[in-house]
KELUMKOL-901832 format. One record per residue (C-alpha): z, x, y. Coordinates in nm, 3 decimals. Layout:
% KELUMKOL-901832
site up: Z | east: X | north: Y
...
% end
This chain:
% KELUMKOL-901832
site up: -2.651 | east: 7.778 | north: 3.607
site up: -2.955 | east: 7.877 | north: 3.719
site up: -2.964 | east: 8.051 | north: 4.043
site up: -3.267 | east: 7.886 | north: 4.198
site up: -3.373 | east: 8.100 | north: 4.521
site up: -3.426 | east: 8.406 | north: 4.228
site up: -3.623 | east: 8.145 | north: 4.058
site up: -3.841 | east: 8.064 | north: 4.335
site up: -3.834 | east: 8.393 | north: 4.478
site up: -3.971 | east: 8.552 | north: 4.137
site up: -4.239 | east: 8.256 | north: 4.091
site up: -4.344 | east: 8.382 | north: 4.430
site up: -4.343 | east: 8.749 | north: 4.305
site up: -4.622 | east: 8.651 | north: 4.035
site up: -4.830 | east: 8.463 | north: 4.291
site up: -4.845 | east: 8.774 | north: 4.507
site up: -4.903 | east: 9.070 | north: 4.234
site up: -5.178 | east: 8.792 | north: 4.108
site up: -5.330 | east: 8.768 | north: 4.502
site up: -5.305 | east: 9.164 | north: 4.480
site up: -5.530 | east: 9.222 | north: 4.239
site up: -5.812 | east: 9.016 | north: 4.363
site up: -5.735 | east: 8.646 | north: 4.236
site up: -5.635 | east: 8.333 | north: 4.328
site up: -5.275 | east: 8.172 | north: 4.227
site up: -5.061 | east: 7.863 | north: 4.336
site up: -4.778 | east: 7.692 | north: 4.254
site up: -4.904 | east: 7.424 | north: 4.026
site up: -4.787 | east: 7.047 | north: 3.895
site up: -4.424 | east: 6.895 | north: 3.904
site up: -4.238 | east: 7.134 | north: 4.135
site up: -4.500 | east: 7.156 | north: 4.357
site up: -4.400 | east: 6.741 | north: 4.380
site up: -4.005 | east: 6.814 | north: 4.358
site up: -4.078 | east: 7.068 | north: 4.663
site up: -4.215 | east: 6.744 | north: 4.857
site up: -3.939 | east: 6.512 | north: 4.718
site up: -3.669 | east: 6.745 | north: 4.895
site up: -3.538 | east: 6.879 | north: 4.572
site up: -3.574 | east: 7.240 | north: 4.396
site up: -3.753 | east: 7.250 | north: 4.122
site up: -3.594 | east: 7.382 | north: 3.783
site up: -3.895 | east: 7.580 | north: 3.657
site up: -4.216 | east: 7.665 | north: 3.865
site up: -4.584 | east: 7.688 | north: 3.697
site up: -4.876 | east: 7.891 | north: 3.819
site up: -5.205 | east: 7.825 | north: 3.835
site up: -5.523 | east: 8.094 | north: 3.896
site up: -5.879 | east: 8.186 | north: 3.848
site up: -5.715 | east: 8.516 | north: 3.633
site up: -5.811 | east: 8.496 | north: 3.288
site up: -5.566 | east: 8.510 | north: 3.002
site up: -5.688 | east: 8.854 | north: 2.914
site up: -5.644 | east: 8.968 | north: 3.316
site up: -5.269 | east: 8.810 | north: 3.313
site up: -5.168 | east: 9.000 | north: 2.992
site up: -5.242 | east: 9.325 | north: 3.161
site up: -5.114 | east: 9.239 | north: 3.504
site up: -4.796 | east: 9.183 | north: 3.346
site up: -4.547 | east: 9.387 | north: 3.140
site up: -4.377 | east: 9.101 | north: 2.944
site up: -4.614 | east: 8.791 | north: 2.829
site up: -4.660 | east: 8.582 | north: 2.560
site up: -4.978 | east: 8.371 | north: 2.473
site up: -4.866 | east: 8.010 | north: 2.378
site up: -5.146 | east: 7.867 | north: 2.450
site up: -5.426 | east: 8.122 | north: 2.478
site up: -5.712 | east: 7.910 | north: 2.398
site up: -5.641 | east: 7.650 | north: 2.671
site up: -5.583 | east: 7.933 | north: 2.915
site up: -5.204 | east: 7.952 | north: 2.941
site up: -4.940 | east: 8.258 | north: 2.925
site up: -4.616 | east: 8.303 | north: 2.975
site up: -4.502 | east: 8.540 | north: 3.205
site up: -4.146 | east: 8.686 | north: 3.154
site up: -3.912 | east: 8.841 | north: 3.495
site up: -3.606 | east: 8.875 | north: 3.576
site up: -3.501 | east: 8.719 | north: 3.266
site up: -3.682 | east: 8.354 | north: 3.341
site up: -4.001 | east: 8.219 | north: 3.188
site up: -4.306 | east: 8.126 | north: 3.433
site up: -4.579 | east: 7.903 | north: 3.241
site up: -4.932 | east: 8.088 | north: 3.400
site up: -5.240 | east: 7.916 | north: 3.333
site up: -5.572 | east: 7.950 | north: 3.425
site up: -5.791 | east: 7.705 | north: 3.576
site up: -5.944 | east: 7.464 | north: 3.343
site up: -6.154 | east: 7.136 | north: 3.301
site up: -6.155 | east: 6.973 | north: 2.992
site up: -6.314 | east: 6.827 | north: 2.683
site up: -6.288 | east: 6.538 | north: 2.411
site up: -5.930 | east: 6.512 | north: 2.264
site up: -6.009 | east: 6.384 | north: 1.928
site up: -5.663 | east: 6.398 | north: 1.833
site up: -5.554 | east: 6.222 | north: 2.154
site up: -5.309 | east: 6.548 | north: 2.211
site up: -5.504 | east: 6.827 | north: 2.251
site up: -5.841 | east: 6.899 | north: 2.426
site up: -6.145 | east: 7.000 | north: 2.175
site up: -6.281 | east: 7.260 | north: 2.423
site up: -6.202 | east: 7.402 | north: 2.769
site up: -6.376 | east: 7.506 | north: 3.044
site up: -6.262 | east: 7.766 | north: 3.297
site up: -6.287 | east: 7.578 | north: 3.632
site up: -6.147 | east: 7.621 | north: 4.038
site up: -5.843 | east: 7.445 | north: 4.117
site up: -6.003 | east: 7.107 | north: 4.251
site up: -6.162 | east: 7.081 | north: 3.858
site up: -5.829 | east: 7.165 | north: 3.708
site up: -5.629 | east: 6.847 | north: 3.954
site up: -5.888 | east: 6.629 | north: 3.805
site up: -5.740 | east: 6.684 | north: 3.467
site up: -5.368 | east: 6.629 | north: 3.479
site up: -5.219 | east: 6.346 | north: 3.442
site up: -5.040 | east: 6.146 | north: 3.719
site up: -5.130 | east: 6.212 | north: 4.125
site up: -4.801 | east: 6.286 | north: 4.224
site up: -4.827 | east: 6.580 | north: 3.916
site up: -5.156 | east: 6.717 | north: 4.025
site up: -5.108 | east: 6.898 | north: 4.354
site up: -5.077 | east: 7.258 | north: 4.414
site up: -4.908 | east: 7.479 | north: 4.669
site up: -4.977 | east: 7.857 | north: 4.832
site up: -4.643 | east: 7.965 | north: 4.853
site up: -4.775 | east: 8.301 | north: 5.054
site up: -4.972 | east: 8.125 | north: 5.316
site up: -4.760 | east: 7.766 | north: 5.287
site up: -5.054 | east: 7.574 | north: 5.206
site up: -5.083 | east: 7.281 | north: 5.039
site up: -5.420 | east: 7.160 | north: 4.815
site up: -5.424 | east: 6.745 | north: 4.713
site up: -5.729 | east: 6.674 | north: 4.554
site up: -5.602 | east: 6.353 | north: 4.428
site up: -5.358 | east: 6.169 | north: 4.646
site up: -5.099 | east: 6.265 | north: 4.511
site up: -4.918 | east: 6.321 | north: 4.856
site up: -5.022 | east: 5.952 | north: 4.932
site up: -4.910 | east: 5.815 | north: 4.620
site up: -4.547 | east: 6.007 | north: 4.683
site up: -4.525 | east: 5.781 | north: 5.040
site up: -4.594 | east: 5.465 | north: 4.802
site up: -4.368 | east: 5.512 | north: 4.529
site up: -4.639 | east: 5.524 | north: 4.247
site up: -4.745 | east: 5.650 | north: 3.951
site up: -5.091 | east: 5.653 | north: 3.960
site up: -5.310 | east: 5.801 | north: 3.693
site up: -5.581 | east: 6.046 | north: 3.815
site up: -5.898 | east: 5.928 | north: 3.766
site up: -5.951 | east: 5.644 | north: 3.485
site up: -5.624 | east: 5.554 | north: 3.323
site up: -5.796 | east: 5.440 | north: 2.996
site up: -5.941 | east: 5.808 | north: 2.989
site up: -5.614 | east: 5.979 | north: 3.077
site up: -5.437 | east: 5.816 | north: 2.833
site up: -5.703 | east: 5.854 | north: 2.597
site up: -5.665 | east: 6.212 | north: 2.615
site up: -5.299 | east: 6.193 | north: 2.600
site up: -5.162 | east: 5.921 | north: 2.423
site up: -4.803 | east: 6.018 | north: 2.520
site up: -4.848 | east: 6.011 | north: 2.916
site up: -4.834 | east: 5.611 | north: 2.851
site up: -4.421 | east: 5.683 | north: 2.796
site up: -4.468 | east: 6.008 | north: 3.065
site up: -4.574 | east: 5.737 | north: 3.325
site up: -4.222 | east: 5.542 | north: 3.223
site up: -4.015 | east: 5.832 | north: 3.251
site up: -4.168 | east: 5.936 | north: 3.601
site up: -4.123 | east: 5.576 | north: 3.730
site up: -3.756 | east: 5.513 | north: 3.628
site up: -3.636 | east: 5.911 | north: 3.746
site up: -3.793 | east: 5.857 | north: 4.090
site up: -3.734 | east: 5.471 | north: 4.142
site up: -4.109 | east: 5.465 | north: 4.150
site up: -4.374 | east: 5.179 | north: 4.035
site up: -4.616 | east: 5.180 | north: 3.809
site up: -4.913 | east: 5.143 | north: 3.998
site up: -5.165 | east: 4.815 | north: 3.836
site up: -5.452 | east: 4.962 | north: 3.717
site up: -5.220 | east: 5.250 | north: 3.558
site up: -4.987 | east: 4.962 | north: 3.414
site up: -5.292 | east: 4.759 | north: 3.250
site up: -5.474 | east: 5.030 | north: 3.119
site up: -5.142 | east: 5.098 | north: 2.910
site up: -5.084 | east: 4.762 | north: 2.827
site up: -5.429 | east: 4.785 | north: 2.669
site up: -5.329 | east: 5.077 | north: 2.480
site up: -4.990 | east: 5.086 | north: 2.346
site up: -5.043 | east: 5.040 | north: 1.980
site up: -5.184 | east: 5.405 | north: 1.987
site up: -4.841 | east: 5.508 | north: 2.063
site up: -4.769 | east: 5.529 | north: 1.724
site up: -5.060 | east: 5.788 | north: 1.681
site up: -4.864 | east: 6.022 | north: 1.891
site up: -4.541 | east: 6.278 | north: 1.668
site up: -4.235 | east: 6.107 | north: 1.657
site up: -4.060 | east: 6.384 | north: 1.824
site up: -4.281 | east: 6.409 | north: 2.118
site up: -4.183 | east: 6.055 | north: 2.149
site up: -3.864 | east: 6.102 | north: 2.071
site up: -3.839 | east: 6.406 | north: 2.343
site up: -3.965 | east: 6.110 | north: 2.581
site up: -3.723 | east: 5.892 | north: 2.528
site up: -3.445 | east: 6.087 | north: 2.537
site up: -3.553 | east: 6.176 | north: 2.864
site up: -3.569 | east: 5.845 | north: 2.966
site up: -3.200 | east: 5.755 | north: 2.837
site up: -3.005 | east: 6.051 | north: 2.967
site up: -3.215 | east: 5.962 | north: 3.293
site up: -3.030 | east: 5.796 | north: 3.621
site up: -3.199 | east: 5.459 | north: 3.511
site up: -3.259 | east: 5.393 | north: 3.149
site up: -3.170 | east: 5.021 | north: 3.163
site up: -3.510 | east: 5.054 | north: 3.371
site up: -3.678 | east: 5.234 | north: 3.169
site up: -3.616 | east: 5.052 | north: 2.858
site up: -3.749 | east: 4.707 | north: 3.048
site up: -4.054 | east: 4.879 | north: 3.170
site up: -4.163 | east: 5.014 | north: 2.809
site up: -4.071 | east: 4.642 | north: 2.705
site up: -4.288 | east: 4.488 | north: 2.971
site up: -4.587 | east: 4.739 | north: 2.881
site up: -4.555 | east: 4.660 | north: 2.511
site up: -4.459 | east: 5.023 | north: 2.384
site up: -4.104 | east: 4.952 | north: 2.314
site up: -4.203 | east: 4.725 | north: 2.015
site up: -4.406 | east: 4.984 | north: 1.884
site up: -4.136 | east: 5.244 | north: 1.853
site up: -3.797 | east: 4.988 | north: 1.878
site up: -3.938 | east: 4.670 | north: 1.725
site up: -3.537 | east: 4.670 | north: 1.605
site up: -3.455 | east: 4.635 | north: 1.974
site up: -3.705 | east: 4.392 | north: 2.142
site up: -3.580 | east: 4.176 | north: 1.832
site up: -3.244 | east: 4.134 | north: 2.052
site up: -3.484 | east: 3.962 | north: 2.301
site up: -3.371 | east: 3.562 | north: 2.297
site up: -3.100 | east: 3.631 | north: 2.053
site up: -2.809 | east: 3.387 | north: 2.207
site up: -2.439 | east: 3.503 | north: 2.216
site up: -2.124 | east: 3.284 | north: 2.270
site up: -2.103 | east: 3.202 | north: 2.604
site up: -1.695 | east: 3.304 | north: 2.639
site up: -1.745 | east: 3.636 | north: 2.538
site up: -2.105 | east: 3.706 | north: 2.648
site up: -2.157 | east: 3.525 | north: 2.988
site up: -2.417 | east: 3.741 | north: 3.075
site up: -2.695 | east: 3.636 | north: 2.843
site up: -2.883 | east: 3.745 | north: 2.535
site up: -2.835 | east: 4.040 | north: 2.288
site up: -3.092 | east: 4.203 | north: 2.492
site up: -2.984 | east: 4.140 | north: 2.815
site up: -2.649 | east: 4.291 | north: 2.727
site up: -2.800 | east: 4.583 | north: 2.576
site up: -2.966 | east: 4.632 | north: 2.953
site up: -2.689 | east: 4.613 | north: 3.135
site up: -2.463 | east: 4.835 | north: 2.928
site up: -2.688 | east: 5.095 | north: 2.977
site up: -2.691 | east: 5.007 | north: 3.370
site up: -2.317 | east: 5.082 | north: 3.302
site up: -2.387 | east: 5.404 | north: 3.091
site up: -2.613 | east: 5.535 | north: 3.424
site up: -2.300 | east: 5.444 | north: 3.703
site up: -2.090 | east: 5.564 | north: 3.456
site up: -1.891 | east: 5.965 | north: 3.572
site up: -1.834 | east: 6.026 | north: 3.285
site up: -2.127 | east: 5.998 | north: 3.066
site up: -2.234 | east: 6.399 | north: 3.101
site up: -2.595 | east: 6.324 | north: 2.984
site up: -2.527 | east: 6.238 | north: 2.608
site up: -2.795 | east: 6.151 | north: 2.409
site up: -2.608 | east: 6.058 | north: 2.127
site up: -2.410 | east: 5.816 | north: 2.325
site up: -2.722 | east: 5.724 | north: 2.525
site up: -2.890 | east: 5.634 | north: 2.164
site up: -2.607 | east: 5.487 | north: 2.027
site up: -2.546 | east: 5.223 | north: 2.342
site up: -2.901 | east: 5.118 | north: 2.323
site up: -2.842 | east: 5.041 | north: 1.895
site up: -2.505 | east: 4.894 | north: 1.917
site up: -2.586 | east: 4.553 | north: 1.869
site up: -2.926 | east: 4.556 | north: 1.672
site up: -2.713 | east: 4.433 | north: 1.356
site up: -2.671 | east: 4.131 | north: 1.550
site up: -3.034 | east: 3.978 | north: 1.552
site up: -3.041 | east: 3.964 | north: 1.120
site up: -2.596 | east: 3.899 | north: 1.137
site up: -2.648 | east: 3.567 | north: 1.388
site up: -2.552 | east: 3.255 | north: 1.209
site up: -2.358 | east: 2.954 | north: 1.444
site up: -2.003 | east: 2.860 | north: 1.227
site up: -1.720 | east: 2.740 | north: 1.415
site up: -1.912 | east: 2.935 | north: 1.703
site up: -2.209 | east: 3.226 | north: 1.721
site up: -2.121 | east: 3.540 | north: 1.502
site up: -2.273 | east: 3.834 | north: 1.422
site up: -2.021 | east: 3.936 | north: 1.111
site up: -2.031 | east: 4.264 | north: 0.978
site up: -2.324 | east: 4.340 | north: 1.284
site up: -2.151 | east: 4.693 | north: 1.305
site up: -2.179 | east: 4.799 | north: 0.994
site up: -2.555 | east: 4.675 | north: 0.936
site up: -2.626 | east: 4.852 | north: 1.288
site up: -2.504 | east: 5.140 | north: 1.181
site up: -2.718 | east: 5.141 | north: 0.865
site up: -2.995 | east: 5.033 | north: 1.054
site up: -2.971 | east: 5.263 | north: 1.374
site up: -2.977 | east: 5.566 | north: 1.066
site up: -3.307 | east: 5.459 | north: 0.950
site up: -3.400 | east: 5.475 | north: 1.335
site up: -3.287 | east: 5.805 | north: 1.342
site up: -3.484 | east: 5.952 | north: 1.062
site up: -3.756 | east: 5.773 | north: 1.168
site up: -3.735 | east: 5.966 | north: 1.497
site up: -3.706 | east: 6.305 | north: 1.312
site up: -3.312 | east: 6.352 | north: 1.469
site up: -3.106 | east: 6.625 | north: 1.335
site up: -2.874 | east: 6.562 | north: 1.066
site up: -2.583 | east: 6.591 | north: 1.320
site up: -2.753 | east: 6.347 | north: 1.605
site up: -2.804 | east: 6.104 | north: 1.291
site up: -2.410 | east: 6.122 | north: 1.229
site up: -2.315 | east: 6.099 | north: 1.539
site up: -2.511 | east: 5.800 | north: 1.641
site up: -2.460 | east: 5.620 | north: 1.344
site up: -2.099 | east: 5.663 | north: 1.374
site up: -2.053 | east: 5.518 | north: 1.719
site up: -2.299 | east: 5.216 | north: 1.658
site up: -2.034 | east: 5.167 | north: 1.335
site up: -1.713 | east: 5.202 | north: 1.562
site up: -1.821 | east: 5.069 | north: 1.852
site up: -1.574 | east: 4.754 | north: 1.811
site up: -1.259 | east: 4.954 | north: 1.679
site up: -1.043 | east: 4.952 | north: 1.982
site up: -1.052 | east: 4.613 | north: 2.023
site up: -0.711 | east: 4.547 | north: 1.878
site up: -0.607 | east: 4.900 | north: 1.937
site up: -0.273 | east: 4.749 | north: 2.060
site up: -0.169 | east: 4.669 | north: 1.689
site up: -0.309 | east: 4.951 | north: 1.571
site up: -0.018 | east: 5.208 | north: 1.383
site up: 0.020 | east: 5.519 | north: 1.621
site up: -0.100 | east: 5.752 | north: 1.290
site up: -0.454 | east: 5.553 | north: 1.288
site up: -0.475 | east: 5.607 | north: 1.672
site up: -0.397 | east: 5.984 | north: 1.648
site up: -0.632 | east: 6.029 | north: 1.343
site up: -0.899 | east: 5.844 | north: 1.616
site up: -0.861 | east: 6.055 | north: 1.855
site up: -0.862 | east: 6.365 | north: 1.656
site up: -1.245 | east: 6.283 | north: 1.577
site up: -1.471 | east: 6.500 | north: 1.804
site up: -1.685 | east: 6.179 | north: 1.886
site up: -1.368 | east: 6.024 | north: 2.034
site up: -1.482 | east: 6.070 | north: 2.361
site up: -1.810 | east: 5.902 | north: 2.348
site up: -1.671 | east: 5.655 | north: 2.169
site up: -1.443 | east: 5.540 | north: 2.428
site up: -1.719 | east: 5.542 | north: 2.712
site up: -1.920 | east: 5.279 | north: 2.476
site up: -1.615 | east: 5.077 | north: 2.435
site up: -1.604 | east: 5.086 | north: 2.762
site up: -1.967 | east: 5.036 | north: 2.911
site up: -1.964 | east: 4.749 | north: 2.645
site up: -1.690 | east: 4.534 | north: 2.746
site up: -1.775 | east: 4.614 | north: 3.107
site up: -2.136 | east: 4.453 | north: 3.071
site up: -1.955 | east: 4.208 | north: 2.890
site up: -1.619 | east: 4.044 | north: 2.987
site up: -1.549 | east: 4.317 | north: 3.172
site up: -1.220 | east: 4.332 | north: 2.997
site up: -1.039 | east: 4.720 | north: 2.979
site up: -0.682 | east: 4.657 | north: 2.883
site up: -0.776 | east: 4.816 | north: 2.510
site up: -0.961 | east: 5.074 | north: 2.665
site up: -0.704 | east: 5.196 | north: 2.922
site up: -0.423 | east: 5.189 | north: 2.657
site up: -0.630 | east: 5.398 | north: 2.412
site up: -0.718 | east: 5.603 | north: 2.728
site up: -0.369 | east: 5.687 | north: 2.852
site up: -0.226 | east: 5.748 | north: 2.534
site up: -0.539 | east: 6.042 | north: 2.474
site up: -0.445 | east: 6.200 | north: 2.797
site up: -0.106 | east: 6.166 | north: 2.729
site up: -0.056 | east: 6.333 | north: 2.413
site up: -0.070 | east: 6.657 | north: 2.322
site up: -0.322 | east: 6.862 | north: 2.137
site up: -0.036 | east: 6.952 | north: 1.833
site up: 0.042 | east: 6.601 | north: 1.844
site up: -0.306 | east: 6.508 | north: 1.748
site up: -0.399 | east: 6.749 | north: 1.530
site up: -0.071 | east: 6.883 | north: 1.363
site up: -0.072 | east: 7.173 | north: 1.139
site up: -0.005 | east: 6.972 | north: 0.789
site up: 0.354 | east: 7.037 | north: 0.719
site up: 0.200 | east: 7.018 | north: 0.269
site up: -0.102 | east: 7.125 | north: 0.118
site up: -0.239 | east: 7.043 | north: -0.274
site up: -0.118 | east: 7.412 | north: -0.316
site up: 0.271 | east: 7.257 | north: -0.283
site up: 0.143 | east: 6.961 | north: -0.501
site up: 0.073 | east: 7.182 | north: -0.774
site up: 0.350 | east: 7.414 | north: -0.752
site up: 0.559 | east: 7.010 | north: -0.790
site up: 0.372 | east: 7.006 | north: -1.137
site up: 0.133 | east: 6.788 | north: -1.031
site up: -0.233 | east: 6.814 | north: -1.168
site up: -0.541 | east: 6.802 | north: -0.893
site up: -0.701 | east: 6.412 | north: -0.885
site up: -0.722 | east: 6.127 | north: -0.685
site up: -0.361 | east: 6.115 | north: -0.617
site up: -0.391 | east: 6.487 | north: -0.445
site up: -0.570 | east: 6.330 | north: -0.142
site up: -0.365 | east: 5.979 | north: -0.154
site up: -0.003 | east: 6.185 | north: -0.132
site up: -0.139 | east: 6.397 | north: 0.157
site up: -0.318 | east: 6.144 | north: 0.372
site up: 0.041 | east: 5.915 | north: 0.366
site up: 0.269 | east: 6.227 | north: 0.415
site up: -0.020 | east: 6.289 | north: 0.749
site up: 0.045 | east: 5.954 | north: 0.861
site up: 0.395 | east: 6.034 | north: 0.853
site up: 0.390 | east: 6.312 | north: 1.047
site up: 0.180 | east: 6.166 | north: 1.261
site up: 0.451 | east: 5.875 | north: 1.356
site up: 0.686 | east: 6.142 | north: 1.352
site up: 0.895 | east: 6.010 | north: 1.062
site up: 0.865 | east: 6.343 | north: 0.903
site up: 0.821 | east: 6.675 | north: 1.079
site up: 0.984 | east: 6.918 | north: 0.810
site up: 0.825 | east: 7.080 | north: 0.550
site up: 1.133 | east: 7.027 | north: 0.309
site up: 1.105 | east: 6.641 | north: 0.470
site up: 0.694 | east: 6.639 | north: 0.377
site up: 0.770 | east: 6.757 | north: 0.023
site up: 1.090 | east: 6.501 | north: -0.021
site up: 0.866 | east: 6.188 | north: 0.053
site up: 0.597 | east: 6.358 | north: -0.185
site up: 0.873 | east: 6.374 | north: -0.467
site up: 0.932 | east: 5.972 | north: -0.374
site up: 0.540 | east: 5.892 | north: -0.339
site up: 0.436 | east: 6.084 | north: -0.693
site up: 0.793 | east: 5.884 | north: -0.852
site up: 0.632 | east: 5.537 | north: -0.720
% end
């Protein structure tokens, strides 16, 4: 845990040694906003007239991340302070980063940023605050509002059209019209923007307190087609009526994130996030109408599809997995009832257990709302010991061998049914584990 009056307390330190030695320096950008909001902010940046050169020697511990656009880090008491100096600038040809800077006063480096309510500063010595932009306004209202001309801003900075998402659903804010249009203009350069600065986005956006929100707002301003075009196909997709009564694929998807955000026990996953958003996207290519709607085999396809989603968003190897393993489960405690107590146990020795039984859950509550499945897999979990779910194998292929046996497919076969065993409790000896082995290799 951060201990936050250090943090502020230190981020004042800088401002004063910077004031000491002849130059200006405030508090800068999104905590001078979550100072305003009521909240304390998690990091603090600076921003001065003191060149990079001047903050490298005022300062024992620095590093220059960004030395041509004016911006050091400053390293005390063990936390990082992001110290930048003034700037105005140029053309972004790449629609990232700025061709040239220009070493500016404060009121030229507001006109810069990117939202109002992000482009104020504070004077945390003389408690001072310095909106050149309305951003203080714009904080009454409830907006994001881009600074300036949106088509410009975004221009610049192709990924402030998701930024301006993110900001809105966090705060409960709207997206003011002009700001709104402009990216509705705009979002097919989206894709011009890294993947995983996207990505980064969105994940923001999903482990946010609102990401049903969010996902509707990037849907309404066209950039969820650009990155998701596998999700806005769940838009108009129908479902049976019985078991969906609350609309389209789509609409489900909505509300079981809405469930995800109320949810206690969610702890910020982004796999889970992910994975609850991809659930159902097998069903848009599985729909046929039978006896009824189905989506056959939709979890499967999902989870081969939600894979390719993955790479495509440059995940980790081990966020891939994950994901793609809870869009495949998703429906397998729905007859947990009749499931053999061995299957259960091997369920819940899986380290994605957990998650997996908060999307059971989120589904069927944005669905039927039915939790009888869900409670018994949930009381049994709690219930059980930690030996009884993961037992120390009473065999191993070393015991196989030492029966005569050669190593094969039969190795794995013998030991996963003597597991299952064990795991009923039909076996709990050793002698027992190697008796039923003697039967299995006879059979």
């Amino acid at each position: 845990m951060t201990d936050k009056n250090l943090l502020k307390e230190t981020a004042v330190g800088i401002v004063k040694r910077l004031r000491e030695k002849g130059f200006s320096a405030l508090f800068a950008g999104g905590c001078v906003r979550d100072m305003l909001m009521g909240s304390a902010p998690e990091d603090y940046d600076i921003a001065t007239d003191a060149r990079p050169d001047d903050i490298t020697n005022i300062f024992k511990k620095t590093v220059p991340v960004g030395i041509n656009y004016g911006v050091v880090l400053v390293m005390e008491n063990d936390f990082e302070f992001e110290v930048a100096t003034f700037r105005s600038d140029g053309t972004y040809t790449d629609g990232r980063h700025p061709d040239t800077v220009t070493f500016c006063d404060a009121k030229g480096d507001a006109l810069r940023r990117d939202f109002t309510i992000n482009g104020m500063f504070y004077d945390p010595v003389d408690d001072k605050h310095f909106d050149y932009v309305g951003g203080r306004d714009d904080l009454k209202a409830h907006l994001v509002r881009a600074i300036g001309n949106p088509s410009e801003r975004f221009n610049e900075d192709r990924l402030r059209m998701i930024r301006a998402v993110r900001f809105a659903c966090r705060f409960d804010y709207k997206i003011e019209d002009q700001t709104a249009e402009a990216i509705r203009k705009l979002y097919d350069k989206i894709l011009t923007v890294s993947m995983e600065r996207t990505r980064d986005e969105l994940r923001k956006i999903l482990t946010g307190p609102s990401p049903h929100i969010g996902i509707k707002m990037m849907d309404d301003l066209n950039l969820l087609n650009e990155i998701l075009p596998e999700v806005t196909a769940m838009k108009g997709v129908r479902q049976p009526e019985n078991y969906h009564p609350e609309g389209d694929v789509f609409t489900h998807t909505l509300l079981t994130l809405s469930e995800l955000a109320a949810s206690q026990t969610s702890a910020d996953s982004w796999e889970l996030a992910m994975a609850v958003l991809l659930h159902d996207i097998g069903k848009p290519v599985t729909f046929e109408v039978a006896d009824r709607i189905r989506f056959n085999n939709h979890d499967n396809i999902g989870a081969e599809m939600s894979e390719k989603i993955c790479e495509r968003l440059r995940m980790s190897n081990a966020e891939k997995e994950r994901i793609t393993w809870l869009v495949k489960m998703h429906l397998y405690l729905r007859h947990a009832q009749q499931m053999r107590i061995s299957k259960l146990k091997r369920l819940f020795a899986h380290e994605g257990y957990p998650e997996l039984a908060e999307l059971y859950k989120v589904d069927s509550l944005a669905s039927t709302g039915d939790l009888e499945d869900y409670n018994f897999c949930q009381n049994m979990f709690d219930e059980l010991q930690e030996e009884e779910i993961k037992p120390e194998p009473l065999i191993t292929g070393n015991d196989l061998i030492a029966m005569g046996l050669k190593p094969g497919p039969i190795f794995s076969k013998v030991l996963d049914a003597i597991k299952d065993d064990q795991l009923e409790q039909k076996i709990t000896t050793k002698e027992e584990a190697l008796e039923k082995a003697k039967e299995l290799v006879t059979s």
